[in-house]
N, C-alpha and C positions, 0 to 999 in steps of 0.2 A: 484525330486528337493524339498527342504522346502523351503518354502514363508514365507517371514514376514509381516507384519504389514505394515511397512514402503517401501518393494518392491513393495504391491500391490500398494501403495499410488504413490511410484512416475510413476508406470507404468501408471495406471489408470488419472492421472494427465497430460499425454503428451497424450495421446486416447482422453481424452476430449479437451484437446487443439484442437487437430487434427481433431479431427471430430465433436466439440460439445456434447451437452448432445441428442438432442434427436436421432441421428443416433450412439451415442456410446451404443445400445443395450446391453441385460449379453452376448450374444450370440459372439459381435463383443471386446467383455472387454475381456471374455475367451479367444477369439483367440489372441489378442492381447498381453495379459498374460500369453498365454500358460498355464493356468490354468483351472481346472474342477469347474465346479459350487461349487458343495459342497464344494472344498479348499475355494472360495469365499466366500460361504456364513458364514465357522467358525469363519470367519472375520467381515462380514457386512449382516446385514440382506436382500438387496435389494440394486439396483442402486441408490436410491436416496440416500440409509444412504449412500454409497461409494460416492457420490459426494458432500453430507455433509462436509464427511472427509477429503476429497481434497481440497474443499473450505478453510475450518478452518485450513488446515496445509499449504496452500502457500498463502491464503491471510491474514486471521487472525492474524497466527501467525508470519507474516512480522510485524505490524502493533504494534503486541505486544513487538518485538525487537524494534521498533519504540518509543514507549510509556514506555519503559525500564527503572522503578526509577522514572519516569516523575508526576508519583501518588503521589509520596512519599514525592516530595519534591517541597517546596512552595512558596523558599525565593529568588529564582533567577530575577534577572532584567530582561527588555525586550531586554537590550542590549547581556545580559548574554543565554537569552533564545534565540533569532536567532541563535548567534554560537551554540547550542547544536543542533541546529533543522536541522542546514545546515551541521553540521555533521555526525546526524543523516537518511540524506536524502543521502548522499553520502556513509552511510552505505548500505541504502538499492539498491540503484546504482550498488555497487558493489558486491552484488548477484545477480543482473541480469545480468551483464557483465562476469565475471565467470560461468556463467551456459552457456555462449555462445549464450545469448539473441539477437536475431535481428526484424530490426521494425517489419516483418511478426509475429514473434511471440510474440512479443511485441501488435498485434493488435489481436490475437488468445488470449491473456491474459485477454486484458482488454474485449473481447468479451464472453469470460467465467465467467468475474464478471457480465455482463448484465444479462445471464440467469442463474447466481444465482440469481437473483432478482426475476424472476420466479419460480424457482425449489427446493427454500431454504427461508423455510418460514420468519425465525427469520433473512436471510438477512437485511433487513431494517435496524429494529431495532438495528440492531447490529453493523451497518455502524453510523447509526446516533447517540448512545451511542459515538463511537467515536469521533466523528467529536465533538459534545458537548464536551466529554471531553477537546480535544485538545485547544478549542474555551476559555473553561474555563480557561488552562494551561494562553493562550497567555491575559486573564482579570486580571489574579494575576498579575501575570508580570508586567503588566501595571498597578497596583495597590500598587506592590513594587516601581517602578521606580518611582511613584509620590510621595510616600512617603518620600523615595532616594533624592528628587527633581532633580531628572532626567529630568522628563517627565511634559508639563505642566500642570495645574490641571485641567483647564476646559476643557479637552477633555471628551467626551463620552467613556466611556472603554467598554461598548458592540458594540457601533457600530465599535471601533478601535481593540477589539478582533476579531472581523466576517473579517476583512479588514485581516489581519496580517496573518488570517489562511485561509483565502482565495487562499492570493498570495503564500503561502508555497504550497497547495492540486492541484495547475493548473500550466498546462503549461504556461511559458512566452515567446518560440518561434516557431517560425515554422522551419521545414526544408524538404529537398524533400526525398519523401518515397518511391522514386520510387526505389533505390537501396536496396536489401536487404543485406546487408555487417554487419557483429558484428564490427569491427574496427570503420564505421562510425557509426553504430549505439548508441556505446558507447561514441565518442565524440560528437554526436548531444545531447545526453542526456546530460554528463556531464556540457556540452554549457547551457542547459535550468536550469540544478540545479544553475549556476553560473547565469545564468538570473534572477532566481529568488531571489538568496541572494542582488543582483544589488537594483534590484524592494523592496524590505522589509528594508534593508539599506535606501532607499529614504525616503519609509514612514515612516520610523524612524526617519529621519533627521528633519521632518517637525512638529513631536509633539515633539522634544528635547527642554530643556533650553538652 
């Protein structure tokens, strides 16, 4: 059989889901791969490069569809920039619902971003570049819209950028986790994305003219 690049990535991507990094062994990757070390290694020099790569191809590069143009462009209002964000957010929704994401794996997920924070140096850094980023997106904004008079002036625009990108990055409901179901799983989510456009709408109402 030829391996690509990309098969080892999505194989090795559900291994670690499934078992974590440190019981995902080369030993338990191969089997799981059906692949021979040295097919591995023409690819990755070691598990951690292979979990590097897994890392940067289903979190990173979400995140980069997320931030799509968002660099580039600087003239959007804050009223202008929710609708992109809440669209954006319901993009990335709908990659985990089509992949057949359910809460289990859904907590298999965010539990493999925890030990990349361990096992992936330049994690940090590379999580809080973004968030800065985003932080920064949602100060212009707020700095168009005053200008706009939108927005009024004596707000603080850092402590109302930290507020606006807070309520986007967190959940705003709860719901029960006891059923593992994709159906519900995707309207509980879809529920919290809609919570939280509710939630960012409000605190938008309260610094408007």
């Amino acid at each position: 059989m030829k391996y690509s690049r990309e098969y080892i990535l999505r194989r090795a991507f559900d291994v670690f889901m499934q078992k974590g990094y440190d019981s995902a062994s080369i030993s338990v990757l191969q089997k799981e791969l059906c692949m021979s070390r040295g097919a591995m290694y023409r690819y990755f020099d070691n598990k951690e490069d292979l979990f590097r790569a897994v890392i940067d191809e289903y979190f990173f590069k979400l995140f980069e569809r997320y931030l799509y143009k968002m660099d580039k462009q600087h003239d959007y209002t804050v009223d202008q920039f929710i609708k992109i964000t809440y669209r954006r957010q319901k993009l990335i929704v709908n990659v985990f619902v089509k992949a057949g994401v359910t809460h289990l794996v859904f907590l298999n997920y965010t539990a493999l971003m925890i030990q990349a924070v361990k096992y992936y140096p330049e994690f940090i850094v590379r999580f809080n570049d973004i968030n800065k980023l985003l932080i920064s997106h949602w100060q212009q904004a707020l700095k168009n819209s005053i200008k706009q008079k939108e927005v009024r002036s004596d707000i603080d625009i850092d402590i109302m950028g930290i507020l606006f990108n807070n309520v986007c990055i967190k959940e705003s409901s709860s719901h029960d986790c006891e059923i593992d179901d994709k159906e519900i799983f995707s309207i509980n989510i879809l529920q919290d994305i809609n919570r939280r456009k509710q939630v960012i709408d409000y605190l938008y109402s309260l610094i408007k003219i």
